[in-house]
C-alpha positions, 0 to 999 in steps of 0.5 A: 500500500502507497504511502498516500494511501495510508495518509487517508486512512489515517485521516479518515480514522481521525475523522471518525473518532473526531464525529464519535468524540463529538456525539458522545459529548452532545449525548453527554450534553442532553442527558446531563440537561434532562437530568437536571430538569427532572432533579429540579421537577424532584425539587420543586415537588418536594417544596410542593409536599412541605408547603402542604403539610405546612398548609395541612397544621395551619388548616387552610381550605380543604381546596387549597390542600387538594390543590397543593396537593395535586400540583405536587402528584403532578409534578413527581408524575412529570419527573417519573415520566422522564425516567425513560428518557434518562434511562435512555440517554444514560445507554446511549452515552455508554455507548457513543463513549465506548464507540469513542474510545475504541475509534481512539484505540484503532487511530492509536494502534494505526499510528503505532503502526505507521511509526514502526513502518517508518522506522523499519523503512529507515532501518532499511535505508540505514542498512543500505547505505551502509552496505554501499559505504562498505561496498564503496570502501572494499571498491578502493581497498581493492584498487589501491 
């Protein structure tokens, strides 16, 4: 295989792990995003249920309690409603992070190759212009 063609499956392995890198930070982005929001859902819920049983030992309206009480349940059913999803986007993160990091080994262990090819290529040079230096040399040995 030519040299070039080498540079281009070098570059195309770069590129590859370049857009997995990339993707596995967006899904990163999203889940760390939707986790957030549904820790705040939790959060306001919580608020929800204290105001209530505060409401509750003061005795305010039946009404008001129900409401409260209600907005609450919605709330923790809203938070419960994106477990799915986080669930969801937690896999894919896995996933996208271990694409990105076996498309970082493969550019890694190309480029180890690349080195060793190299280096055995300039052994060989190395090798060669010694054999025509000794050549050279036994060439003025023998003529003197």
């Amino acid at each position: 295989m030519s040299g070039r063609a080498f540079q281009v499956l070098q570059q195309m392995l770069k590129m590859r792990k370049d857009r997995s890198v990339a993707k596995s930070k967006m899904v990163k982005a999203e889940l760390d995003r939707v986790s957030s929001f549904n820790a705040q859902i939790e959060s306001y819920a919580n608020e929800y249920e204290s105001q209530w049983m505060n409401t509750a030992q003061k005795g305010d309206t039946v009404l008001h309690l129900q409401t409260q009480a209600s907005f609450g349940q919605k709330l923790r059913a809203t938070a419960a409603s994106q477990v799915p999803e986080i669930q969801n986007l937690q896999a894919q993160t896995k996933e996208a992070m271990t694409k990105a990091q076996q498309d970082a080994e493969r550019l890694k262990t190309f480029e180890s190759f690349m080195a060793n090819r190299q280096r055995l290529k300039q052994k060989a040079l190395d090798q060669q212009d010694e054999k025509t230096l000794e050549d050279v040399l036994q060439a003025r040995h023998r003529s003197s």
